[in-house]
RONUVEX-11761 format. One record per residue (C-alpha): x, y, z negated. Coordinates in steps of 0.2 Angstrom, whole numbers, padded with zeros to 4 digits, always signed. Layout:
BEGIN
XYZ...
This chain:
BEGIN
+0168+0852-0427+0162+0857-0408+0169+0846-0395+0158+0851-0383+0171+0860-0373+0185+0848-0374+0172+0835-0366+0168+0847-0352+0187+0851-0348+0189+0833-0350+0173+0827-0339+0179+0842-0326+0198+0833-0325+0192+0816-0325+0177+0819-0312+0191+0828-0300+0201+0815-0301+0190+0800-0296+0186+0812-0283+0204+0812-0274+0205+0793-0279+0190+0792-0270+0196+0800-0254+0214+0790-0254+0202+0773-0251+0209+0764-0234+0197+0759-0220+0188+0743-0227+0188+0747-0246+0175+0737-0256+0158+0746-0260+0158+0755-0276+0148+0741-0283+0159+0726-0277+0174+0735-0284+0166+0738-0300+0160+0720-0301+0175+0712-0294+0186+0723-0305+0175+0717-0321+0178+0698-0318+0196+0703-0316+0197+0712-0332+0186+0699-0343+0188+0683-0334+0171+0674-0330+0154+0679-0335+0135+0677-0331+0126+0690-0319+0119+0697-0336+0134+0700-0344+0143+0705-0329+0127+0718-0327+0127+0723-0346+0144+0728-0347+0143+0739-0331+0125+0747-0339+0115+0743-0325+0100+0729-0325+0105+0713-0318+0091+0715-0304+0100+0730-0296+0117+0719-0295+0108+0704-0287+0111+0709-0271+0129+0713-0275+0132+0697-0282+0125+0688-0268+0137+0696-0255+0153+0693-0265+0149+0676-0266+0144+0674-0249+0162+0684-0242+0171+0672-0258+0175+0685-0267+0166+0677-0281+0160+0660-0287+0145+0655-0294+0147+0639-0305+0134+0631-0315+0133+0636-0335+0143+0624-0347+0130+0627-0362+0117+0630-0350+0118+0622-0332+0103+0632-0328+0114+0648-0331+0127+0652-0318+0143+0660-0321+0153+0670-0308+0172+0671-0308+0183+0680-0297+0190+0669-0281+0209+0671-0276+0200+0681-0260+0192+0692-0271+0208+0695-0281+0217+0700-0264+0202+0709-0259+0202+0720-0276+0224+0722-0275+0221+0729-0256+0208+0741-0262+0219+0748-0277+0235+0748-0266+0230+0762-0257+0226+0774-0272+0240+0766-0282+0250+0773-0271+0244+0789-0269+0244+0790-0289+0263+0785-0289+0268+0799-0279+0260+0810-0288+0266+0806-0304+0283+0807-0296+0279+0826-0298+0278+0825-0317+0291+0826-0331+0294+0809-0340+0285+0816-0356+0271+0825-0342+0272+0803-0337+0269+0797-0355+0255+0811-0361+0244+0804-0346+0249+0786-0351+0242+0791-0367+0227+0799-0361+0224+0784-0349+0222+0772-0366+0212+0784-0374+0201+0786-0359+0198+0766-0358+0194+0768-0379+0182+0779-0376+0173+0771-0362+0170+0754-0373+0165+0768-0387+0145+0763-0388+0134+0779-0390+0130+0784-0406+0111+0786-0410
């Protein structure tokens, strides 16, 4: 079965809409980065800067910097390893917690009123899709 163009109306829908979520942002969002590392430790709780940089597919050199300035604004923690103490582990702050909620008011909002639009079972489809999306994305690629 082809699915190729199913995942090219999907990819087009999806890509659209991180556009227009992009543009509803308020002035001082977090960097793309931050957000996506910020909302990881939400997400998953705790982690090393390797697993923090393997779950978003990037190598853990290109996040340093990233890390560095969350931890420096405390929006992040760096603790010692338990297992290892030469490991550090980096948890989300209650700063960074606030930090993350501002940046998704703002697009939450936006999202909310749009959704107004939509029939209840227009409402519960996306709420589908939404779950489906997130099961998709933890799909590892097949070889």
């Amino acid at each position: 079965m082809d699915h190729l163009p199913s995942a090219a109306r999907i990819r087009r829908g999806i890509v659209r809409l991180n556009r227009r979520l992009r543009q509803e942002r308020g002035d001082g969002s977090l960097s793309p980065s931050r957000l996506e590392v910020l909302g990881h430790l939400h997400r998953h709780g705790p982690a090393t800067p390797g697993e923090v940089a393997a779950a978003l597919r990037q190598r853990p050199q290109s996040l340093t910097r990233v890390f560095a300035e969350l931890e420096a604004d405390g929006l992040a923690a760096r603790t010692a390893g338990t297992v290892d103490r030469r490991q550090s582990v980096l948890s989300l702050t209650e700063a960074g917690w606030r930090a993350l909620e501002r940046d998704m008011a703002d697009r939450d909002a936006w999202l909310a009123r749009a959704l107004a639009s939509l029939s209840p079972t227009e409402r519960g489809v996306l709420e589908l899709a939404a779950e489906l999306m997130e099961r998709v994305a933890d799909t590892e690629t097949l070889g």
